[in-house]
C-alpha positions as CSV (number, residue, x, y, z in Angstrom):
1,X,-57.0,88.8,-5.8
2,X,-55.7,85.3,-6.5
3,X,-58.8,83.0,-8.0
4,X,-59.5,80.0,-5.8
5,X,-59.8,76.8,-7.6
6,X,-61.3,73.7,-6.9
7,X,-60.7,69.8,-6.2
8,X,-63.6,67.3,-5.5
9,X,-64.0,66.8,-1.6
10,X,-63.3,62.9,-1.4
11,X,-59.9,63.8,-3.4
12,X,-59.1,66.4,-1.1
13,X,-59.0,64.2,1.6
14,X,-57.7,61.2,0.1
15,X,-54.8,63.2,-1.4
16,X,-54.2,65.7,1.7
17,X,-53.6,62.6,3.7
18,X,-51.5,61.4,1.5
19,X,-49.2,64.3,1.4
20,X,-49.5,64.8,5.1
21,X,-47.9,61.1,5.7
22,X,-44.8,61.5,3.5
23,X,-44.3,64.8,5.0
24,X,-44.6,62.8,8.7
25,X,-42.4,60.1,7.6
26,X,-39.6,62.8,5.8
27,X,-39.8,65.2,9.0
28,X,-39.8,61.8,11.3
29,X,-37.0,60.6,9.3
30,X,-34.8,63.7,10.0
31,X,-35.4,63.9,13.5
32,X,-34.3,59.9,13.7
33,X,-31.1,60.5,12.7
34,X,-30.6,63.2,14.8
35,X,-31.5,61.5,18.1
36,X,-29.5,58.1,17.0
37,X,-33.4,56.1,16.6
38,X,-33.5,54.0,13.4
39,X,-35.3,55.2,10.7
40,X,-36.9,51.5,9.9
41,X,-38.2,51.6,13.5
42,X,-40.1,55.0,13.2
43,X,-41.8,53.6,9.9
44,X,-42.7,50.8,11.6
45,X,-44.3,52.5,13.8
46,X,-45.7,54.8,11.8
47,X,-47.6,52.7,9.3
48,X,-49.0,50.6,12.5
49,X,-50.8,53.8,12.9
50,X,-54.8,54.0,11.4
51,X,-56.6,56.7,10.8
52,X,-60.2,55.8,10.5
53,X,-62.5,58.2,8.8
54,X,-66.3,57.7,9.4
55,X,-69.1,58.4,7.4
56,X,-69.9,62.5,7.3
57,X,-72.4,63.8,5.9
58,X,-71.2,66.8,3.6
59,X,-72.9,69.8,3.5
60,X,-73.3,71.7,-0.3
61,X,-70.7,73.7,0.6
62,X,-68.1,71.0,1.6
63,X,-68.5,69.1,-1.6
64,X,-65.9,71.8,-3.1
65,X,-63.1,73.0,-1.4
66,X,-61.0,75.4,-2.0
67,X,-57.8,74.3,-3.6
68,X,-55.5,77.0,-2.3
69,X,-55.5,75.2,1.4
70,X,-53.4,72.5,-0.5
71,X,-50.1,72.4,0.4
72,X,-49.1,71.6,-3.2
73,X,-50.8,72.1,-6.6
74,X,-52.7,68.9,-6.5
75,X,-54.5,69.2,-10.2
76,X,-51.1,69.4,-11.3
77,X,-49.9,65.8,-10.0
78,X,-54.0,64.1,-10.6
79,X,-56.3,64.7,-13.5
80,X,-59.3,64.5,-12.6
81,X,-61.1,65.2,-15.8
82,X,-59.5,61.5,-16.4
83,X,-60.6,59.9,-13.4
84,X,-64.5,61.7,-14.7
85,X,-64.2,60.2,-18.0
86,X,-62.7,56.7,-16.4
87,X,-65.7,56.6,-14.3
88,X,-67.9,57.2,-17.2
89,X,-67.2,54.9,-19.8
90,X,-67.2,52.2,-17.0
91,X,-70.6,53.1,-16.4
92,X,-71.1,53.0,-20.1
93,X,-70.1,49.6,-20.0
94,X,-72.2,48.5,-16.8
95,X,-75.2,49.9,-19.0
96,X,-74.1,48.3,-22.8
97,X,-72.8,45.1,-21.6
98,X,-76.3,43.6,-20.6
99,X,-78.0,44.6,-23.8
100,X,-75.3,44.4,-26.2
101,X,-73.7,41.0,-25.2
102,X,-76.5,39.5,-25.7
103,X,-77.4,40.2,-28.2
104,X,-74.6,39.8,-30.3
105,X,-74.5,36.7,-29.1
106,X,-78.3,36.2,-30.9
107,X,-79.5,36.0,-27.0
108,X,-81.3,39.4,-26.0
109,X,-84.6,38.0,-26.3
110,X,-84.4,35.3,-24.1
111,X,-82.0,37.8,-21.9
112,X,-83.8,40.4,-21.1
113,X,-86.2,40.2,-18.1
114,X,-90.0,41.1,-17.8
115,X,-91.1,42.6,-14.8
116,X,-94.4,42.3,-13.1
117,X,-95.1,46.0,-13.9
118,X,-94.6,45.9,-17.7
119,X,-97.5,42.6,-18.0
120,X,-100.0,45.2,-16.2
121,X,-102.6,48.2,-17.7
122,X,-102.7,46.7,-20.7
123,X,-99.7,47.2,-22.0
124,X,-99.0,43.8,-23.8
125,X,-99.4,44.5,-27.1
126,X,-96.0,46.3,-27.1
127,X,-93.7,44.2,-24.4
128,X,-92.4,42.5,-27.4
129,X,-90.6,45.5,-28.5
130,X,-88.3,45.8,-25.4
131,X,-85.3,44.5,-26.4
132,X,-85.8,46.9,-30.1
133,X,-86.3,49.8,-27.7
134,X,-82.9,48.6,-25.2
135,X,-80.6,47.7,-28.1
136,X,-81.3,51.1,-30.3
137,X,-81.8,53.3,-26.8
138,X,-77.9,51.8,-26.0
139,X,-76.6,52.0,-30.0
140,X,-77.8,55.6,-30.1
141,X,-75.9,56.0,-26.0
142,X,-72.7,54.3,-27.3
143,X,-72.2,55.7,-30.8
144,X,-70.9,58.9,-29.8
145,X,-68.0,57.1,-27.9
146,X,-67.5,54.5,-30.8
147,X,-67.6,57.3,-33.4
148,X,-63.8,58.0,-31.9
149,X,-62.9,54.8,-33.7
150,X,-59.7,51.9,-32.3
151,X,-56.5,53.0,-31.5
152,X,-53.2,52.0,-29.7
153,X,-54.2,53.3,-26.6
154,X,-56.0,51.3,-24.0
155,X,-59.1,53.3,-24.3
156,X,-58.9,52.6,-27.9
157,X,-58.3,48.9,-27.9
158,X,-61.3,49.4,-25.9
159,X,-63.5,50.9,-28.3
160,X,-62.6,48.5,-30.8
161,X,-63.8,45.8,-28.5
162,X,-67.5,47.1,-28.2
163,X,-67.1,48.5,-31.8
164,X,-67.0,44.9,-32.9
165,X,-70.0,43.9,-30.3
166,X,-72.2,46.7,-31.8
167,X,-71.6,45.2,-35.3
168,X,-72.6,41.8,-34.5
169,X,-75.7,43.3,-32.6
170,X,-76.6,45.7,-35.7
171,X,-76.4,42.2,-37.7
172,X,-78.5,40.3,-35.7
173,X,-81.0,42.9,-35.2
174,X,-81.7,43.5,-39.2
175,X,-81.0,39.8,-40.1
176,X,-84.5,37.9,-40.6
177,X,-82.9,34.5,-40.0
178,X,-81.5,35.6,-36.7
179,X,-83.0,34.5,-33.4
180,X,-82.8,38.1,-32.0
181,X,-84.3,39.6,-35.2
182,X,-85.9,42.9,-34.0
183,X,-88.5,43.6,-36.4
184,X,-91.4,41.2,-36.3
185,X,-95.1,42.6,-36.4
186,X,-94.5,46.1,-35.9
187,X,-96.7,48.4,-34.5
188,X,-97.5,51.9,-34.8
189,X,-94.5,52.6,-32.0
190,X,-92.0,51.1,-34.2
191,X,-91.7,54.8,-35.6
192,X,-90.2,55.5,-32.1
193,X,-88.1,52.6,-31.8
194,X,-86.7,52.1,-35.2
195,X,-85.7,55.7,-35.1
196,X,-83.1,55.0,-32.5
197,X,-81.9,52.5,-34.9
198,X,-81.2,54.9,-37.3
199,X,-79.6,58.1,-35.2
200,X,-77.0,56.2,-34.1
201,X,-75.8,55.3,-37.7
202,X,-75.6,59.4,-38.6
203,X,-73.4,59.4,-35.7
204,X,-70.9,56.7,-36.4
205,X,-71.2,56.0,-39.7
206,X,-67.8,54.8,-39.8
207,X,-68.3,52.3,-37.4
208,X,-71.5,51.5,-37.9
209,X,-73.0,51.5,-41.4
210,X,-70.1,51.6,-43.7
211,X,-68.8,48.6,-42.1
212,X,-72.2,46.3,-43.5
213,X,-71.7,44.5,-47.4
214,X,-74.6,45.0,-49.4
215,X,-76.9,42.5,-48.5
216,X,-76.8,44.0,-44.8
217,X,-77.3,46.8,-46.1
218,X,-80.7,46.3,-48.3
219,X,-82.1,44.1,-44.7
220,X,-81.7,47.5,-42.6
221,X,-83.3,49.8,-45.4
222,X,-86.1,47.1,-45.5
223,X,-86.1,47.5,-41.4
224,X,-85.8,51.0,-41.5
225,X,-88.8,51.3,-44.5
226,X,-91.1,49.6,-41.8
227,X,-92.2,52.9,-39.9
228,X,-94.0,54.3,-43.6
229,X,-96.5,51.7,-42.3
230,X,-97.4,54.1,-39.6
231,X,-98.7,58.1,-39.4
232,X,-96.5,59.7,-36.5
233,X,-98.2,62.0,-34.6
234,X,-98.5,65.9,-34.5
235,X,-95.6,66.1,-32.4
236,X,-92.0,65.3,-31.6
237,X,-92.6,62.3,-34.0
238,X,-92.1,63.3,-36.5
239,X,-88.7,63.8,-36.0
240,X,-88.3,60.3,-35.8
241,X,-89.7,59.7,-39.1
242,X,-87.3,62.4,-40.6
243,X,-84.4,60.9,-39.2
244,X,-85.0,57.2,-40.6
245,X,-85.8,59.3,-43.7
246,X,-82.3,60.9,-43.4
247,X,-80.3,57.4,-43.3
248,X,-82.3,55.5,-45.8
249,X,-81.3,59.0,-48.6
250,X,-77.8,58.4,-47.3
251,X,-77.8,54.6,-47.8
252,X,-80.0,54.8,-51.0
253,X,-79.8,58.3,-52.2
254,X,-83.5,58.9,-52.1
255,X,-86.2,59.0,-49.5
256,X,-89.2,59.9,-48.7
257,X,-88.9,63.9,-48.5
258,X,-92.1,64.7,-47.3
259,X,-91.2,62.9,-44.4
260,X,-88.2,65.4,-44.3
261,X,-89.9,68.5,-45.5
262,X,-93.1,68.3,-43.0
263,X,-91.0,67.9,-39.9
264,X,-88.6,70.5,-40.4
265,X,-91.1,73.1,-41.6
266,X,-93.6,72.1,-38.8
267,X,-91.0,72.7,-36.1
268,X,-90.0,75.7,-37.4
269,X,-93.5,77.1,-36.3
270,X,-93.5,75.8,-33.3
271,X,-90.5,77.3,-31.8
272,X,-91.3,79.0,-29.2
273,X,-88.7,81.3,-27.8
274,X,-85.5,81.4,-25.9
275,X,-84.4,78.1,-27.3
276,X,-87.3,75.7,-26.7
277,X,-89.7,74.1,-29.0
278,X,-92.7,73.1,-28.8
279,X,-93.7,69.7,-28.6
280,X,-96.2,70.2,-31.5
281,X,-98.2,73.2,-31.4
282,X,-98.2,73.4,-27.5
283,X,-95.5,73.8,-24.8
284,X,-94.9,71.1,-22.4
285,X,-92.7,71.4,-19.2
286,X,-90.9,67.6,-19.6
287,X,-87.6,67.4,-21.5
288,X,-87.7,66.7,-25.0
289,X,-86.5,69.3,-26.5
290,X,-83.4,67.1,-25.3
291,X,-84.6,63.3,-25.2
292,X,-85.2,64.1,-29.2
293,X,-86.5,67.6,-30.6
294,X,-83.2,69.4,-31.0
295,X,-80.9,66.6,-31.9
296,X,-83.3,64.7,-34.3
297,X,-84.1,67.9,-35.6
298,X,-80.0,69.2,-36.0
299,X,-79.5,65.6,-37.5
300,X,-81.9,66.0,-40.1
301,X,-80.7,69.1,-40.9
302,X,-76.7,68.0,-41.2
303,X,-77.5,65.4,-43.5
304,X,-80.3,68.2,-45.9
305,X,-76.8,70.1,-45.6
306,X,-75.2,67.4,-46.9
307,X,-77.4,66.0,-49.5
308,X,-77.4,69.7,-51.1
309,X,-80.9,70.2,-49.3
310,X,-82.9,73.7,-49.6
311,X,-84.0,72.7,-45.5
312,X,-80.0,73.3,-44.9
313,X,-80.9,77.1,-44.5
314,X,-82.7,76.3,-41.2
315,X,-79.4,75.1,-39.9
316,X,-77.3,77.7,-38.5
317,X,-80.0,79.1,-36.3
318,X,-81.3,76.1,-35.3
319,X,-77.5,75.2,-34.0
320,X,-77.9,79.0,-32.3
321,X,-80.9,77.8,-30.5
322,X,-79.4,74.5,-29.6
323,X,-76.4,76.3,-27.8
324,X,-79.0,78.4,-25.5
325,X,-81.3,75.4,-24.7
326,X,-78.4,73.4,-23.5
327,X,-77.1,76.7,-21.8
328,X,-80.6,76.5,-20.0
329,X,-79.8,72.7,-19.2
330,X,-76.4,73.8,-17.3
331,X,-78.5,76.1,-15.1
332,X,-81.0,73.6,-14.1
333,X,-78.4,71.8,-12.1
334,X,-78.0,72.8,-8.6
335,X,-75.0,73.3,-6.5
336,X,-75.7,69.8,-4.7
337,X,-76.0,68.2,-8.4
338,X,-79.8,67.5,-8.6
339,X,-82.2,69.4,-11.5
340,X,-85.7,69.5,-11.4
341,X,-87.2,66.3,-12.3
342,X,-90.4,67.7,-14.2
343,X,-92.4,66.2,-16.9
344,X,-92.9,62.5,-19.0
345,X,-90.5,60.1,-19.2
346,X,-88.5,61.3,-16.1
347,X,-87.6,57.5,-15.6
348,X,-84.8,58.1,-18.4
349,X,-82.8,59.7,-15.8
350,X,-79.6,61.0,-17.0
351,X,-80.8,61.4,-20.8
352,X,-82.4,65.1,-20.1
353,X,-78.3,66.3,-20.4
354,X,-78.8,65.0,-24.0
355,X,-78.7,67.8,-26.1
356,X,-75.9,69.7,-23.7
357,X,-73.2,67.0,-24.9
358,X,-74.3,66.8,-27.8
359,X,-74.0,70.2,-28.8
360,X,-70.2,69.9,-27.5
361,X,-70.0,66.2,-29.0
362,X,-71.6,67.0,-32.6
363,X,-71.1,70.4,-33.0
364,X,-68.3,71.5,-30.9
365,X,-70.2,74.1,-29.7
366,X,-70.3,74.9,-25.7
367,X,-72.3,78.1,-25.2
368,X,-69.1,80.6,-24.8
369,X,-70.7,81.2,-20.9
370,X,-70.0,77.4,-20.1
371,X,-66.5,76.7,-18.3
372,X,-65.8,72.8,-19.8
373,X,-64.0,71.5,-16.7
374,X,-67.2,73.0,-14.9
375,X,-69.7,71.7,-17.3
376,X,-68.1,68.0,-16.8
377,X,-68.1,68.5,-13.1
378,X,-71.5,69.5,-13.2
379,X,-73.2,66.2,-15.1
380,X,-70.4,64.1,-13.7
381,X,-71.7,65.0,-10.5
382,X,-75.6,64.3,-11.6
383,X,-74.6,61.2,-13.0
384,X,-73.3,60.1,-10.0
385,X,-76.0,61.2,-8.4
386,X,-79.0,59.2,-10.4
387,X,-76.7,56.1,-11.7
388,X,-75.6,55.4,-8.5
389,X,-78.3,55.3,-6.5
390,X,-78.9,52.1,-4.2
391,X,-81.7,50.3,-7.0
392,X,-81.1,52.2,-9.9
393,X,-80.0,48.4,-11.3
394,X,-81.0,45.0,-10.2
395,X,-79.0,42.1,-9.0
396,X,-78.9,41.0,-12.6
397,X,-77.8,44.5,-13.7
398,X,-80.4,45.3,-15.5
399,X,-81.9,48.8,-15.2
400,X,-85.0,49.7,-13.1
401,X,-87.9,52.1,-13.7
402,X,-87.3,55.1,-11.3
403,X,-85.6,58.3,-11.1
404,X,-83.6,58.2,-7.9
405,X,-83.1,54.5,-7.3
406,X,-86.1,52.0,-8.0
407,X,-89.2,54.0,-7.6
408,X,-92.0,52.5,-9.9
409,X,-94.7,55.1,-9.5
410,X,-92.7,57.5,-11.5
411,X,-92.6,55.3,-14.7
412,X,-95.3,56.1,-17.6
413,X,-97.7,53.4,-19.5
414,X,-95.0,53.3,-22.4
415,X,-91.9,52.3,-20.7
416,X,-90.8,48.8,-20.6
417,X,-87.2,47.4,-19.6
418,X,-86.1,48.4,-22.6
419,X,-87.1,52.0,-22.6
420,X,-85.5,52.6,-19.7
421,X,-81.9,52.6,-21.6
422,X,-82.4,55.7,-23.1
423,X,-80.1,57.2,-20.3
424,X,-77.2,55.6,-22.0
425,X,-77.6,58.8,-24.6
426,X,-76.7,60.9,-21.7
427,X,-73.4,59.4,-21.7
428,X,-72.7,61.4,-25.0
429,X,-70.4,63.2,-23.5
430,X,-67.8,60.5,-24.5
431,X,-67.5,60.9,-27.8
432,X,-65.1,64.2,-27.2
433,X,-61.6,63.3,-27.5
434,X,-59.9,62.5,-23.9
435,X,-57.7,65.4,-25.1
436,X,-60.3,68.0,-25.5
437,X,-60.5,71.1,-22.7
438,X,-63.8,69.3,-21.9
439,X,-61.7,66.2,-20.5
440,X,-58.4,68.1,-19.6
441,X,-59.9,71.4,-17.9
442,X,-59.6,71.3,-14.4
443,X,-62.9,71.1,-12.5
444,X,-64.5,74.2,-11.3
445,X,-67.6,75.5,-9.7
446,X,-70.6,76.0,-12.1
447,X,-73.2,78.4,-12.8
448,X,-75.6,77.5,-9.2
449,X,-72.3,76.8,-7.4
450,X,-70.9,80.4,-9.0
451,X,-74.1,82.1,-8.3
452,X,-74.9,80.5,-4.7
453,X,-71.5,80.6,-3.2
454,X,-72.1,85.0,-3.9
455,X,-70.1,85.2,-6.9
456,X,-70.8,88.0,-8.7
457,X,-71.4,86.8,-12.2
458,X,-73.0,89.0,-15.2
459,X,-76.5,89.4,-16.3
460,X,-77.8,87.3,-18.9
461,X,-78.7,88.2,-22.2
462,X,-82.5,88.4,-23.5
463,X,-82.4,85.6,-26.5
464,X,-85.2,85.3,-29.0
């Protein structure tokens, strides 16, 4: 039995029409010169002809169809895993451009808006950090895309465009003297937000860190040395402390270890099961375990690998478990391309795919029962989904609290503005080659589409 493939609906029609017309106009052609009618005039006529096609709504089903009713071999001629990744480092850029700009132009501060809801319940003492929390939310979003480095190509020249935006902003933010400094009286969040300072500079070194001379250098250990001010909590905290930890014994070559040490070996006894931690002793039904638990804690380990660390032994089963709990994160989408939104900090939309790009980003590891055309169709289709929403920005283009569109009820007393960019890290995705299988595969249904359409797929394995 011949396996069906699939094309994206809009593309099916767009491209079937497209094919139908320069068959009309060849077979019109023909039968022109048969019956002595010019060919010019039967154009003419032809293009004068509109087809308009209405608004209709698509039923789960229709959103895939079936590639074999194609008269030709249409993934052949199109690539749609480049129009996907096209589409997404545009939205990357909608996302960046308001906070990095700015700011490395020394303007964030005085860019950035305040919203009615942020100057309510209290929750002044920490507005002042928004533009910290936007610009390292966005670094950490952007890095994996930047870690690719400047080429020829025009997705290259590109990257060395915002490469050289993300350096001015890294400046600015460290630098004492400069108007968009980011690190005046800290508070005990500054754990959370310096953090995201510091994970995107394990992730594009490179472009990030190596670039800065020495001086730079000794202003962002001196930022970065800020959260030993504070006691994170019992929970996925200290992960963020571990991390800033991690750069500081890169930068310096020492650290804090107990930092290190306490983190690791606390979250080593609370894992759980079938690939989830616990978010400190307890289980909690939100998504952590890919806004920060698994990649923090995979982070921390790379660099105790690296660093000739005893902790490195943790690694290679903590990779294991990373592979299943992004496995986990494939199933959650349905075939319409919605998950459950469940838990804390819902508001950062797109950001709960974290950890599944990652592990195909960082570690090149796609749990074998993952398709990667599918896996890309799957969160291109949720990204689509949740970033283009009617609200979802502003008229300024900034981003608003909500899941679906603007919907401020869903929001939680920590987030600001700034917060709210930490669904640029679900845009990690990009920092796979446009050349890998995950780009180049040709889309295809996945798991829920597989399993609802009455595909007969295997059983899953019991993992501990």
């Amino acid at each position: 039995m011949r396996k069906t493939k699939y094309v994206k609906n809009t593309e099916y029609f767009v491209k079937k029409g497209f094919f139908l017309a320069i068959s009309l106009l060849i077979c019109f052609s023909i039968s022109a010169q048969q019956n002595g009618t010019s060919t010019a005039d039967i154009a003419s006529n032809f293009i004068q002809v509109s087809i308009k096609i209405d608004s209709m709504p698509l039923s789960a089903e229709a959103y895939l169809l079936p590639q074999t009713e194609l008269p030709i071999d249409i993934a052949a001629v199109y690539n749609y895993g480049a129009d996907d990744r096209d589409y997404t480092i545009k939205l990357l850029q909608k996302i960046a451009d308001s906070v990095l700009v700015p700011l490395s132009e020394n303007n964030l501060h005085k860019s950035i808006p305040t919203k009615d809801w942020e100057t309510k319940e209290n929750k002044a003492a920490n507005l002042h950090t928004s533009a910290l929390q936007a610009f390292g939310r966005t670094l950490s979003g952007i890095a994996p895309w930047l870690s690719l480095g400047a080429n020829d190509s025009p997705e290259g020249k590109l990257r060395e465009k915002y490469i050289s935006i993300a350096q001015k902003s890294l400046i600015n933010a460290i630098n004492p003297e400069s108007l968009d400094y980011m690190f005046k009286n800290p508070t005990h969040e500054f754990i959370v937000h310096i953090a995201f300072i510091a994970y995107p500079l394990l992730i594009a070194p490179k472009q990030l860190l190596d670039p800065l001379n020495a001086s730079q250098k000794v202003m962002l250990v001196n930022a970065l040395k800020m959260h030993r001010e504070f006691k994170p909590y019992e929970k996925n905290w200290l992960l963020f402390s571990s991390v800033i930890e991690s750069v500081i014994w890169k930068i310096t070559g020492e650290c804090e270890m107990s930092h290190i040490e306490y983190a690791v070996n606390k979250h080593m006894d609370w894992f759980l099961g079938d690939g989830i931690y616990g978010d400190g002793p307890n289980f909690y039904w939100d998504y952590y375990n890919s806004y920060v638990i698994q990649p923090f804690l995979l982070e921390t380990l790379r660099v105790c690998k690296e660093m000739g660390s005893p902790l490195a032994e943790f690694l290679p089963e903590s990779i294991v478990r990373g592979q299943r709990y992004s496995e986990i994160l494939e199933h959650l989408i349905s075939p319409e391309g919605t998950f459950p939104a469940i838990g804390r900090s819902s508001v950062y939309r797109i950001a709960v795919f974290q950890l599944l790009e990652y592990m195909a980003f960082r570690w090149e590891k796609l749990p074998e029962s993952l398709n990667p055309g599918a896996t890309r169709a799957a969160l291109t289709t949720v990204i689509k989904r949740m970033m283009d929403a009617p609200g979802t920005f502003d008229k300024d283009d900034w981003l608003t609290a909500g899941i679906v569109g603007e919907q401020l009820n869903a929001r939680d007393d920590y987030n600001y503005t700034g917060s709210l960019y930490m669904c640029a890290i679900g845009l990690m995705h990009l920092g796979m080659p446009a050349d890998s299988p995950f780009w180049t595969q040709k889309a295809e249904k996945w798991t829920q589409q597989r399993i609802w359409s009455g595909e007969d797929l295997p059983s899953q394995d019991v993992f501990k």
